[in-house]
N, C-alpha and C positions, 0 to 999 in steps of 0.2 A: 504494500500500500504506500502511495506517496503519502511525501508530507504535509501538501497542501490537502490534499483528501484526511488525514490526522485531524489538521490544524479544522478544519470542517465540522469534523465532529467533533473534537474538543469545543469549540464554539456554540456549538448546536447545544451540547450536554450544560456547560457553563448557563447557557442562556434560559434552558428548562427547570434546572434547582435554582435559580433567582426568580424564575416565574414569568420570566419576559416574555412577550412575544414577538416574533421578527418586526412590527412596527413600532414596538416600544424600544426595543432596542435600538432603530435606527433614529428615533426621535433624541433618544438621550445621547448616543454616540456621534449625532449632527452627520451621520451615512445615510442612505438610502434604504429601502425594506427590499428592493430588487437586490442591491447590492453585499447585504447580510445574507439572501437566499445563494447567491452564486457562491459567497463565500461556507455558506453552509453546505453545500454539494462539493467543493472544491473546482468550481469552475473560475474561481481567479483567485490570485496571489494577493496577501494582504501585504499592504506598505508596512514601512515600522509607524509611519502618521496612524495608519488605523490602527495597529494595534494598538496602539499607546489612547486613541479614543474609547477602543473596545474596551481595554482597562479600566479606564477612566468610568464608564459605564456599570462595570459590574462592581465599582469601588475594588479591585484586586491593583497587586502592583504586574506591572508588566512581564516581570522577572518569575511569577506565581503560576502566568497565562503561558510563556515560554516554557514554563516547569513542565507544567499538564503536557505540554504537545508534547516535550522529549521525553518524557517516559514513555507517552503510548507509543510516541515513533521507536524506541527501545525497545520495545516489549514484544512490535511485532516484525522485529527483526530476526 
């Protein structure tokens, strides 16, 4: 599995235990709700700008959000 496809899910997952949904999350992150969807399926690359918004959003620090992805990227390697 890539790691944009990862970073996907970790997103997705992140975003279901706070309760969000793809439009609240693009509201507080100041993204798009198309644009959390592409990133949720892994149809495009997030910047370090989004991620650092996505953070910014779930109140996590970015460094928590990078955590999550490389474990699971670890995991199914």
């Amino acid at each position: 599995m890539t790691i944009v496809k990862i970073f996907g899910e970790v997103l997705r997952e992140i975003r279901l235990e706070q309760g969000f949904s793809q439009e609240k999350l693009a509201e507080l992150s100041n993204l798009t709700p198309n644009y959390i969807s592409f990133l949720e399926r892994g149809l495009r690359q997030p910047t370090i700008s989004t991620l650092f918004k996505l953070s910014s959003a779930f109140k996590i620090t970015t460094k928590d959000f990078i955590d999550r992805v490389e474990l699971r990227f670890n995991s199914k390697q």
